[in-house]
C-alpha angles and dihedrals in degrees: 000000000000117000113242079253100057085040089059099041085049085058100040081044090050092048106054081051095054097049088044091063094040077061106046088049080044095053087036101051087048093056102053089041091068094024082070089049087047090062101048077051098058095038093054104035112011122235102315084062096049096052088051094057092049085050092053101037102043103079081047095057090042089056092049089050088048096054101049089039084060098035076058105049088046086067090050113122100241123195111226107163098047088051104047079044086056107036079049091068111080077224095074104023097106085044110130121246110250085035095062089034087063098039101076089064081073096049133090133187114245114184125199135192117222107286103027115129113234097174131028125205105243108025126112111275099246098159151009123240120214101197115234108173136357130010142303123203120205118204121169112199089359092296113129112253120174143327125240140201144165106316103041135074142207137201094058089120106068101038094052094046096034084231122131108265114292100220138350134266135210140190101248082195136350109316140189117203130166120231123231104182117209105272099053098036089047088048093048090051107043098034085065116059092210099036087046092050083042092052087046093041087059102039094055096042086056092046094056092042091060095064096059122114109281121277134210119255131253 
């Protein structure tokens, strides 16, 4: 059986396919359109007359285009909500544009009750978490760590450094967060020299946070 994730990416995948043949129609229809017009041209004037005519009826047809590619995006299906929540996490700021458009078709939403365990220390790294909504608590060896909200994500460690997770986290209270497995989340940062020293930049502040004295908690 597909995972919701693969069921979404199936959807965002079948989409953009969707809207690429209603554009080559689109861009076929147009050509022989105006291929037709360029004959009678030709027939009546020669070719003085015919490039005339391009020449006239191009923007024209430019301005038509425009309009039904934008009547069509438009139409387009936009997450919000996925991108502010990532443009919200220091991690993806400097991500380009078309770059953080296409990343929530990787992501699904995964929601936890207070109490529930998200990460494990120990276990293999397999996913990042951007935080939604609550509040996530991180504990290694059972010392209190940190404490987490929107805003903020975890998992980035081991992913980065292909080690087991270096400590466990737990919803201090229901949480949503949204998953980003491996392959996706490891595309997306090194594939972006800022978004790749920012990931780094996190992830080694943390490390060496966690092997401060310990520190009450909140």
């Amino acid at each position: 059986m597909l995972s919701r994730r693969r069921l979404r990416t199936f959807h965002a995948l079948a989409g953009h396919r969707a809207l690429m043949r209603i554009l080559a129609a689109y861009t076929l229809f147009t050509l022989i359109e105006y291929s037709a017009w360029l004959g009678v041209l030709v027939y009546l004037g020669g070719s003085r007359l015919a490039l005339l005519g391009v020449a006239a009826v191009l923007p024209l047809a430019a301005a038509a285009g425009g309009r039904g590619l934008l009547h069509l995006d438009a139409e387009a299906p936009v997450p919000v909500v996925e991108i502010a929540l990532l443009r919200s996490l220091p991690l993806f700021a400097e991500l380009p544009g078309p770059a953080i458009e296409a990343l929530p078709a990787s992501l699904a939403p995964v929601e936890l009750p207070a109490g529930a365990v998200l990460i494990r220390q120990g276990d293999p790294g397999d996913a990042y978490y951007a935080i939604a909504a609550g509040e996530l608590e991180v504990r290694q060896d059972g010392r209190f760590l940190r404490r987490c909200g929107r805003g903020e994500g975890v998992g980035e460690i081991a992913l980065l450094h292909s080690i087991p997770r270096t400590a466990t986290v737990v919803a201090h209270s229901a949480a949503t967060v949204y998953q980003l497995n491996r392959e996706p989340f490891l595309t997306t940062v090194l594939g972006h020299v800022h978004v790749h020293r920012e990931a780094h930049r996190i992830a080694s502040a943390r490390l060496a946070a966690d092997v401060a004295p310990d520190r009450p908690e909140p």
